[in-house]
GUBA-385500 format. One record per residue (C-alpha): x, y, z; residue number from 1; residue in one letter. Coordinates in pm, whole numbers, m for minus. Layout:
<sites>
+--------+--------+--------+-----+------+
!      x !      y !      z ! pos ! code !
+--------+--------+--------+-----+------+
!      X !      Y !      Z ! NUM !    A !
...
+--------+--------+--------+-----+------+
</sites>
This chain:
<sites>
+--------+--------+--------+-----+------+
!      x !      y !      z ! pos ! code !
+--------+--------+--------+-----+------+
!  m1040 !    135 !   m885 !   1 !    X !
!   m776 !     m9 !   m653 !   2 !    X !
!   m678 !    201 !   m364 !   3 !    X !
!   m302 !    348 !   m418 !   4 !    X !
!    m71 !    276 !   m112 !   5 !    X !
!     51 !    629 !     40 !   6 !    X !
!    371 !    671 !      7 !   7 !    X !
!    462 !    470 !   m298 !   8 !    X !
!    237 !    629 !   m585 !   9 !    X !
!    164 !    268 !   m668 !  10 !    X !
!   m128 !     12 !   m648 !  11 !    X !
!      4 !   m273 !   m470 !  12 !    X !
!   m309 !   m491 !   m583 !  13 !    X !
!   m115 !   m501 !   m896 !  14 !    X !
!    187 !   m692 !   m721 !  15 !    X !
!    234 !  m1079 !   m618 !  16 !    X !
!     81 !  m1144 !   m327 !  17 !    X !
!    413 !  m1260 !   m188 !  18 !    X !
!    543 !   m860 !   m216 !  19 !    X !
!    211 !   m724 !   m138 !  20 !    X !
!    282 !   m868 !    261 !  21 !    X !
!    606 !   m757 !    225 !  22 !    X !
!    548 !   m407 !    113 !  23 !    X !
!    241 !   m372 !    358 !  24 !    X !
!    488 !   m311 !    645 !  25 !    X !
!    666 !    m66 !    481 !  26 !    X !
!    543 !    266 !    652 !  27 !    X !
!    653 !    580 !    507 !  28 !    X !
!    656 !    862 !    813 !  29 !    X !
!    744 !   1116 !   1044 !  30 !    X !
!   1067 !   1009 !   1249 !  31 !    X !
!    994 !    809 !   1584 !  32 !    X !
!   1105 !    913 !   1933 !  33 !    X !
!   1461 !    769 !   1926 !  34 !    X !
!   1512 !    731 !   1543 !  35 !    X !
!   1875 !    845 !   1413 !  36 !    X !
!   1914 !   1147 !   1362 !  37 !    X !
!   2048 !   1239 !   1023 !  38 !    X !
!   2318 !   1421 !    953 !  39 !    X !
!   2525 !   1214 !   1268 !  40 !    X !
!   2817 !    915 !   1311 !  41 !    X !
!   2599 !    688 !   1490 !  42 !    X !
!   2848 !    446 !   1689 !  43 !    X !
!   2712 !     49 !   1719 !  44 !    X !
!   2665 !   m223 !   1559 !  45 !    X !
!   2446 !   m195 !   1185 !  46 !    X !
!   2217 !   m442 !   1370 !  47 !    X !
!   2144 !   m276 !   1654 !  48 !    X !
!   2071 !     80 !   1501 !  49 !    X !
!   1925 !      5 !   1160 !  50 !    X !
!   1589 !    m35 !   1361 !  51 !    X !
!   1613 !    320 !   1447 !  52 !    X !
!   1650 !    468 !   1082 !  53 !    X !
!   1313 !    622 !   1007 !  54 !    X !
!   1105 !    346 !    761 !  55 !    X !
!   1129 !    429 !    464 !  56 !    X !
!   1317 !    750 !    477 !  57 !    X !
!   1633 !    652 !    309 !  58 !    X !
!   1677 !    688 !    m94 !  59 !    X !
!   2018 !    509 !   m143 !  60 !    X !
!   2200 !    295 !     87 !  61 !    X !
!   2554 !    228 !     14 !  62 !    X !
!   2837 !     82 !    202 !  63 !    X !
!   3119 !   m178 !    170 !  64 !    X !
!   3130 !   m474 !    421 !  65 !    X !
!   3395 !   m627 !    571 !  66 !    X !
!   3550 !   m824 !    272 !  67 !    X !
!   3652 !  m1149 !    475 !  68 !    X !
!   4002 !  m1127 !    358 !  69 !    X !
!   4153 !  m1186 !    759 !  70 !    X !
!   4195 !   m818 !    826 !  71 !    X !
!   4210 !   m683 !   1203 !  72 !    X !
!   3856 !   m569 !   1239 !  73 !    X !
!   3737 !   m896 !   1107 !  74 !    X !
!   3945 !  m1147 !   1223 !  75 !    X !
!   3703 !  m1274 !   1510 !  76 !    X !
!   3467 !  m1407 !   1234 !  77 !    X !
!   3357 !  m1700 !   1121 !  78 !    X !
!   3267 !  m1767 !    719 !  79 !    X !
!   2996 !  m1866 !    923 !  80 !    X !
!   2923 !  m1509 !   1120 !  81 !    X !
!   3016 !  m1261 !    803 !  82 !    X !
!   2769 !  m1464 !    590 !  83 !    X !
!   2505 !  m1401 !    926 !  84 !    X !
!   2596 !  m1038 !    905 !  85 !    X !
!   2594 !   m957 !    622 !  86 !    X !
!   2231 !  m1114 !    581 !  87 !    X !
!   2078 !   m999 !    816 !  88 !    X !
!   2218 !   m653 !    749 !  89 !    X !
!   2109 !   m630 !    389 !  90 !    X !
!   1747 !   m787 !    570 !  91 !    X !
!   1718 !   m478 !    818 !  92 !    X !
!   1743 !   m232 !    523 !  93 !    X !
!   1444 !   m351 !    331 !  94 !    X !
!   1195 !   m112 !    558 !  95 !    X !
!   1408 !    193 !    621 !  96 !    X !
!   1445 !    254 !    230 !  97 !    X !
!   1213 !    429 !     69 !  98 !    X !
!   1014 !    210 !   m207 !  99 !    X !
!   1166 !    331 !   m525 ! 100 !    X !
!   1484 !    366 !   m355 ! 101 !    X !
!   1839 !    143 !   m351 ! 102 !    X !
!   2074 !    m35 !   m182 ! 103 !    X !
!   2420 !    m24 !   m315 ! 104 !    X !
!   2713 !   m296 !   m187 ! 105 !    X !
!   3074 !   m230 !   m305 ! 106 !    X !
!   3224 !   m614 !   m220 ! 107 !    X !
!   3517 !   m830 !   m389 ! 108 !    X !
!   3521 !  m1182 !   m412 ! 109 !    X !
!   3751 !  m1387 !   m198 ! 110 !    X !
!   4030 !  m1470 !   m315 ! 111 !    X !
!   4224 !  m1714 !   m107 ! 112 !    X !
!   3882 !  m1881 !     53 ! 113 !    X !
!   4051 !  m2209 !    247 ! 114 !    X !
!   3830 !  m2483 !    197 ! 115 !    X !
!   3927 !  m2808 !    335 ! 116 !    X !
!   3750 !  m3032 !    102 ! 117 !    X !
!   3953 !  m2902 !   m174 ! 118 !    X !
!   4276 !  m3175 !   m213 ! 119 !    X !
!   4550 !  m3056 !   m128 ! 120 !    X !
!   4746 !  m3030 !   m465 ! 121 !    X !
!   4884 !  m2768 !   m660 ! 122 !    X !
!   5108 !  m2725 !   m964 ! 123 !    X !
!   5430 !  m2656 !  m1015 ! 124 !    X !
!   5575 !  m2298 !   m997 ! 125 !    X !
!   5827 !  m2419 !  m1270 ! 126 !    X !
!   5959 !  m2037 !  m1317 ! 127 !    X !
!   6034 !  m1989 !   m937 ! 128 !    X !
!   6142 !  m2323 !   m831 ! 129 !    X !
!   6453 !  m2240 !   m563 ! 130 !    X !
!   6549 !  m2557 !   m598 ! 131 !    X !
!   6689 !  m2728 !   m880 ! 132 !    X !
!   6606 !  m3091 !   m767 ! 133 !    X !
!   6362 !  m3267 !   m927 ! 134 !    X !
!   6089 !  m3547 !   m912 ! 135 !    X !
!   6342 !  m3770 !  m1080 ! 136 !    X !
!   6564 !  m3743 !   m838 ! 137 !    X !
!   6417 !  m3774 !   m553 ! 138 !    X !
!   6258 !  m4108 !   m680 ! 139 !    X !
!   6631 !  m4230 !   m763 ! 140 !    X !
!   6736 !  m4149 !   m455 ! 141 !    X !
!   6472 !  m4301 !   m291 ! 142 !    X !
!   6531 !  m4635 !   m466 ! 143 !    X !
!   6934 !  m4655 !   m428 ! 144 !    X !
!   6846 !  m4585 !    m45 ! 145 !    X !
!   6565 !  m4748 !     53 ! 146 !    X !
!   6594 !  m4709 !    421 ! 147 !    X !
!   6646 !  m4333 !    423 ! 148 !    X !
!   6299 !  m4096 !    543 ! 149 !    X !
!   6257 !  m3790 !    381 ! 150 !    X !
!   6406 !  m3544 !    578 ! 151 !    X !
!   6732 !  m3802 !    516 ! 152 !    X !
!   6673 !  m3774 !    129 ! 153 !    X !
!   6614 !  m3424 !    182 ! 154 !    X !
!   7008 !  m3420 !    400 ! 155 !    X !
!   7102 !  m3629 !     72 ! 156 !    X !
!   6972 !  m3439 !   m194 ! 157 !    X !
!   7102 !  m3084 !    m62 ! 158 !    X !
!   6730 !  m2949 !     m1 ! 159 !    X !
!   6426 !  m2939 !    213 ! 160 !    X !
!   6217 !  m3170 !    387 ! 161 !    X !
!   5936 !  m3010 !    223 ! 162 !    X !
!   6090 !  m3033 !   m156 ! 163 !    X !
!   6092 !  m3349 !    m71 ! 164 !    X !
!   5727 !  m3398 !      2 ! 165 !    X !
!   5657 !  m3135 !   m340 ! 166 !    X !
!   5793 !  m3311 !   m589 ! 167 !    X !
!   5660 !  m3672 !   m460 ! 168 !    X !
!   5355 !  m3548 !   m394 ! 169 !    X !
!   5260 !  m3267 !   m571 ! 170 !    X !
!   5184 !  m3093 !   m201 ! 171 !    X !
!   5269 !  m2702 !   m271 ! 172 !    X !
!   5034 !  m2493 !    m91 ! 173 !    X !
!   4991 !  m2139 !     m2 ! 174 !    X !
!   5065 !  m2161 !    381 ! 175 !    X !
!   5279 !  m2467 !    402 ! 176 !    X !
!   5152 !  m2828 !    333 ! 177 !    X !
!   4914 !  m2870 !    648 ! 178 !    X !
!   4733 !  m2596 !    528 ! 179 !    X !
!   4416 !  m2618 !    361 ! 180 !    X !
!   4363 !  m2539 !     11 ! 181 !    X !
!   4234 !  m2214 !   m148 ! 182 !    X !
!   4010 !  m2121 !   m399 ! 183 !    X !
!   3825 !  m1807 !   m559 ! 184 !    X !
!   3435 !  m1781 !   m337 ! 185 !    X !
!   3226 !  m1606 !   m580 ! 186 !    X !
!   3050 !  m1367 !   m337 ! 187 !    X !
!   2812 !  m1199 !   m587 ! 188 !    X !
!   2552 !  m1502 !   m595 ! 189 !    X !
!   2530 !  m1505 !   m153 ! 190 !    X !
!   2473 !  m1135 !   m220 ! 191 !    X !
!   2184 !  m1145 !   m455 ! 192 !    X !
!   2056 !  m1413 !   m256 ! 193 !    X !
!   2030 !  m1234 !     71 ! 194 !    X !
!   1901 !   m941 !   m110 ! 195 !    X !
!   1618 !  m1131 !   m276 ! 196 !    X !
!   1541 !  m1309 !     27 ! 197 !    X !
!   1470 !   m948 !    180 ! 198 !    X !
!   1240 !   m835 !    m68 ! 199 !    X !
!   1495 !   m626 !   m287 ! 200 !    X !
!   1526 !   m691 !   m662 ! 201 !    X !
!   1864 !   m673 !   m899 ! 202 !    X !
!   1860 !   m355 !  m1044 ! 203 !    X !
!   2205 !   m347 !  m1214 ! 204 !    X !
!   2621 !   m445 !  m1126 ! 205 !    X !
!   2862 !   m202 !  m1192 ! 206 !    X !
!   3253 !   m311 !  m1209 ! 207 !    X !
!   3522 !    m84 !  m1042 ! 208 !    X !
!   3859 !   m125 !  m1212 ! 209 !    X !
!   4147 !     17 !   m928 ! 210 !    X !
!   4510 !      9 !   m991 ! 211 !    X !
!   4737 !   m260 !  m1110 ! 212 !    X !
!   4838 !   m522 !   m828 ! 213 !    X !
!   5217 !   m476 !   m795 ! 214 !    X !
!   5397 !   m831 !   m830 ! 215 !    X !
!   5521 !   m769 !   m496 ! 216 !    X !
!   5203 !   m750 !   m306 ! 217 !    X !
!   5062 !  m1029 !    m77 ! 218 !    X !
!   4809 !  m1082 !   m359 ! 219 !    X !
!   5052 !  m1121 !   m641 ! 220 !    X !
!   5015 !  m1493 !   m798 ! 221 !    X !
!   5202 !  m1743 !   m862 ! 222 !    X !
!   4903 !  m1992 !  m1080 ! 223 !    X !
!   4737 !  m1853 !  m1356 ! 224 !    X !
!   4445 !  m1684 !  m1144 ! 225 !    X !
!   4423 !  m1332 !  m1185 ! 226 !    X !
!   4571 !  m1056 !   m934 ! 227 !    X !
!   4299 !   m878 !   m814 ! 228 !    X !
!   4235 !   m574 !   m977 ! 229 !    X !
!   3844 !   m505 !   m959 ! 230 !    X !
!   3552 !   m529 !   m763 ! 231 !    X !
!   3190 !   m479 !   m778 ! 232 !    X !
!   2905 !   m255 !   m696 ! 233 !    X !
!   2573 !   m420 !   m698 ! 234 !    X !
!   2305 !   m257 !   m692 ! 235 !    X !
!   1930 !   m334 !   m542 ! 236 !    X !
!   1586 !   m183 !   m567 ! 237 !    X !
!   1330 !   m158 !   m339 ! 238 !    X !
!    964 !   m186 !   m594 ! 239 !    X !
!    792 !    131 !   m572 ! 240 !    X !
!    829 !    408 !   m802 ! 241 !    X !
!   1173 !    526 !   m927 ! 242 !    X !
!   1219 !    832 !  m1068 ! 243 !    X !
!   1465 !    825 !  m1372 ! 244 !    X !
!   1596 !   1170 !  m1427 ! 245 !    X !
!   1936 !   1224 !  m1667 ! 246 !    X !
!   1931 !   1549 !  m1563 ! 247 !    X !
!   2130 !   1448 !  m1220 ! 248 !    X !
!   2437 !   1371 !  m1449 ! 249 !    X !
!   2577 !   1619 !  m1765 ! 250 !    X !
!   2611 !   1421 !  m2128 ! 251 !    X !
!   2949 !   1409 !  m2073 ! 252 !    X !
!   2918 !   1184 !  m1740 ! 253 !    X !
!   2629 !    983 !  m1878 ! 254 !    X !
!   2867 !    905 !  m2169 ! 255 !    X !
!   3170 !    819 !  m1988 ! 256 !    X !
!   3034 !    650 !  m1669 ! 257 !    X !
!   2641 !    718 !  m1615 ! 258 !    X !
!   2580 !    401 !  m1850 ! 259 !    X !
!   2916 !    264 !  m1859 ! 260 !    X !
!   2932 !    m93 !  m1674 ! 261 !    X !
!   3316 !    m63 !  m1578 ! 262 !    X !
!   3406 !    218 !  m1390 ! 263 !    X !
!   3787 !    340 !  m1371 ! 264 !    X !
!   3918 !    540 !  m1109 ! 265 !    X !
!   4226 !    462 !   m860 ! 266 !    X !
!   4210 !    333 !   m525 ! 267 !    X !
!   4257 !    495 !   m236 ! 268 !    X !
!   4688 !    531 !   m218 ! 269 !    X !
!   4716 !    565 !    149 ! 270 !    X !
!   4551 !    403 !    435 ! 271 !    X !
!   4738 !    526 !    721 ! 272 !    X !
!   4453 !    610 !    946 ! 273 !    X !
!   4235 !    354 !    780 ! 274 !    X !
!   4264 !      6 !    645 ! 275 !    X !
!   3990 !    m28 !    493 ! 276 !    X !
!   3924 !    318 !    273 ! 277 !    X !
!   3731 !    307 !    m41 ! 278 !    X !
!   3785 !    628 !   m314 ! 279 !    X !
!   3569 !    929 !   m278 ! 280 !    X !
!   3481 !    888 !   m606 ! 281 !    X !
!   3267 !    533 !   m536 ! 282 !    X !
!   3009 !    671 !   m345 ! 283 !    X !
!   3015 !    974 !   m529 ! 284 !    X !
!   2890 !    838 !   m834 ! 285 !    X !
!   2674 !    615 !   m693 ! 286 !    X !
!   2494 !    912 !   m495 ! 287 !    X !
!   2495 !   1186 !   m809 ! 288 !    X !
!   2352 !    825 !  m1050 ! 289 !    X !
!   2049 !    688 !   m803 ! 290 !    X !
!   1962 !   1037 !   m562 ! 291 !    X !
!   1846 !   1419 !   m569 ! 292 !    X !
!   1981 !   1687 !   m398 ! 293 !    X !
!   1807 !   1682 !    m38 ! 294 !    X !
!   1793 !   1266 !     m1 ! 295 !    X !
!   1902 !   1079 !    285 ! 296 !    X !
!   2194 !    872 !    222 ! 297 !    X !
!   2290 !    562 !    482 ! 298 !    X !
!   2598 !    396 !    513 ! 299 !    X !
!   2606 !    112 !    826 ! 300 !    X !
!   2947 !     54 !    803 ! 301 !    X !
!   3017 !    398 !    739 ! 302 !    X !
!   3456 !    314 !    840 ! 303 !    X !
!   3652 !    680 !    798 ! 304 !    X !
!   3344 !    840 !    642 ! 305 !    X !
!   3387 !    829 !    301 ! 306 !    X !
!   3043 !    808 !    180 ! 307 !    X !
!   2932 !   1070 !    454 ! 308 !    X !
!   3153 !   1297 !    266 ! 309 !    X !
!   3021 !   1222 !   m112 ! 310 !    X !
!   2683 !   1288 !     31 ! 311 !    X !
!   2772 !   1652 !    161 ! 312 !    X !
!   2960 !   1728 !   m176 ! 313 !    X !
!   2666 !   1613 !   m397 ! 314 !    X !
!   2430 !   1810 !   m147 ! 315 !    X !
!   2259 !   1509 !      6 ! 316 !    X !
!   2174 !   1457 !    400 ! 317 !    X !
!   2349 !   1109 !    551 ! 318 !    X !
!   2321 !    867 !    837 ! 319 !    X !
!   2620 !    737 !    961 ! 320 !    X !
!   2633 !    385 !   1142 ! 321 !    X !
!   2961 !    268 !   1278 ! 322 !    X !
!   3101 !     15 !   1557 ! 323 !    X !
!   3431 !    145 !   1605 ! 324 !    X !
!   3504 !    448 !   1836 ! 325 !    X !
!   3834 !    529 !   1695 ! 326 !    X !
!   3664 !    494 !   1330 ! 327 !    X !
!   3358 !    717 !   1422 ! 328 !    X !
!   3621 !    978 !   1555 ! 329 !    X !
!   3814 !    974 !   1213 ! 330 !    X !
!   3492 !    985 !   1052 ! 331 !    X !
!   3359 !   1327 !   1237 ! 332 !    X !
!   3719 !   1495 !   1218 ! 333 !    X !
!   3649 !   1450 !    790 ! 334 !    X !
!   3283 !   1507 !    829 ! 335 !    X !
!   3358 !   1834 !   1003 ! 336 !    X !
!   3639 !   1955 !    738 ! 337 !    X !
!   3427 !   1910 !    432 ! 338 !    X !
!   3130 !   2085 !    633 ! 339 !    X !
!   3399 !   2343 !    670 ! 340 !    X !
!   3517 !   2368 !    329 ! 341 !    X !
!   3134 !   2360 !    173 ! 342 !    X !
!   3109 !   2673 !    367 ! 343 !    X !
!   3381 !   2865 !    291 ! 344 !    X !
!   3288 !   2797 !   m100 ! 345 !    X !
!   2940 !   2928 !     m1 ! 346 !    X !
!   3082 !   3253 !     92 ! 347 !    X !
+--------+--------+--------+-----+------+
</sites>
């Protein structure tokens, strides 16, 4: 009879050969000297300290990246260096989860991704044209003044050098007409294939619905694409035994959200201290679906400590990992109330 692997309850002869390597490194131990302590805001950067979480110690990972939507934190990278971190990220988490265990990534798609292969046309926004004149015109204009540029045909006409430039060429894009173009990047297919490439397997995709866009937002539209209103939560698994218990959620939860695909809960209403907040109730469910009481939770880009917090109110131990100091100091001031408030409850 095959030898079982310690650690895993499984026999890893039974595997492709291409997991067996990959599973062989996995150790399953006592902390190192210099491991993360759990229980801690680690401050640095998710590559840096995910080498230091214990292997295979950690039973759910969840976290939400940065999005790539241009806001502060981000704004030094690349498309180029958020695809590099995020893959190597999801990489370093393959031998610090436990086999059996997940990796959870809350992520939207991009909405306004500029790509500058993309011509440079748009239609018409026929219900908010400001100005009244049209294609037509410009093109008699154009031929009972031949000698006239556009920005004289635009003095003519009683409107902008740039309507002039719209309506003969069709040039109306987000950002002014030098700008490149944009289009929706489907992120969920880089995901899966950075997480495959690790080792990890699709275990399942849950969809968060959050609050109606208001028209005025920066992310109202004005083409028929869609306001965004949703985003995702895939999920990952590490092979190894999983242990599938309903008890973790009452009938009522597994019936309203435990086996539901679309989850509906608002977002977060304020982000004063934080731009970048995600609900309590994300990493919540997530934690109470795929963990037991006593598992180590990990979030690397842990941001104002949301998921920190779940995993204290579902009775779960966390690891922290964070790069900014003024986030990691939000994140302990929160850390330290709910500590607070699990104790007084105790009492």
């Amino acid at each position: 009879m095959d030898r079982m692997t310690e650690g895993t309850r499984h026999n890893p002869a039974r595997l492709p050969r291409e997991l067996q390597r990959k599973l062989a490194v996995t150790v399953v131990g006592a902390p190192r000297p210099g491991d993360l302590a759990p229980g801690q805001v680690h401050r640095g950067d998710a590559r840096a300290l995910l080498p230091r979480v214990t292997p295979g110690s950690v039973a759910l990972a969840v976290w939400s990246p940065p999005y790539f939507v241009g806001k502060d934190y981000e704004a030094h990278l690349t498309f180029e260096d958020w695809q590099s971190l995020l893959r190597n990220t999801i990489a370093l988490h393959f031998d610090v989860i436990r086999p059996g265990g997940f990796l959870a990534i809350n992520v939207a798609d991009i909405l306004c991704f500029k790509d500058p292969s993309m011509p440079r046309v748009q239609a018409e926004a026929a219900a908010r044209r400001r100005s009244r004149v049209t294609r037509d015109d410009v093109l008699r204009a154009a031929s009972s003044h031949p000698a006239l540029n556009r920005y004289q045909l635009a003095a003519l006409l009683g409107c902008s050098e740039q309507t002039i430039d719209r309506r003969l060429n069709g040039n109306n894009i987000r950002g002014g007409k030098y700008e490149s173009q944009t289009r929706v990047k489907i992120v969920g297919g880089l995901i899966e294939d950075w997480a495959l490439g690790a080792g990890f397997f699709t275990y399942d995709r849950r969809v968060w619905v959050k609050d109606p866009a208001w028209e005025n937002s920066r992310w109202s539209s004005l083409s028929y694409r869609a306001v965004d209103e949703f985003e995702y939560l895939y999920v990952f698994w590490k092979p190894g035994i999983t242990a599938v218990d309903r008890r973790r959620l009452t009938a009522q939860e597994w019936k309203e959200w435990g086996s539901r695909g679309v989850w509906h809960f608002p977002s977060v209403r304020a982000n004063r201290d934080h731009e970048s907040k995600f609900p309590l109730e994300l990493p919540r469910r997530a934690i109470r679906l795929l963990t037991d009481p006593g598992d180590l939770v990990l979030d690397c880009f842990l941001g104002s400590g949301t998921t920190a917090v779940a995993a204290l109110g579902e009775g779960r131990r966390f690891i922290g990992i964070e790069i900014s100091q003024r986030s990691c100091e939000l994140a302990r001031r929160r850390i330290a109330a709910a500590q607070s408030a699990g104790r007084k409850q105790r009492r």
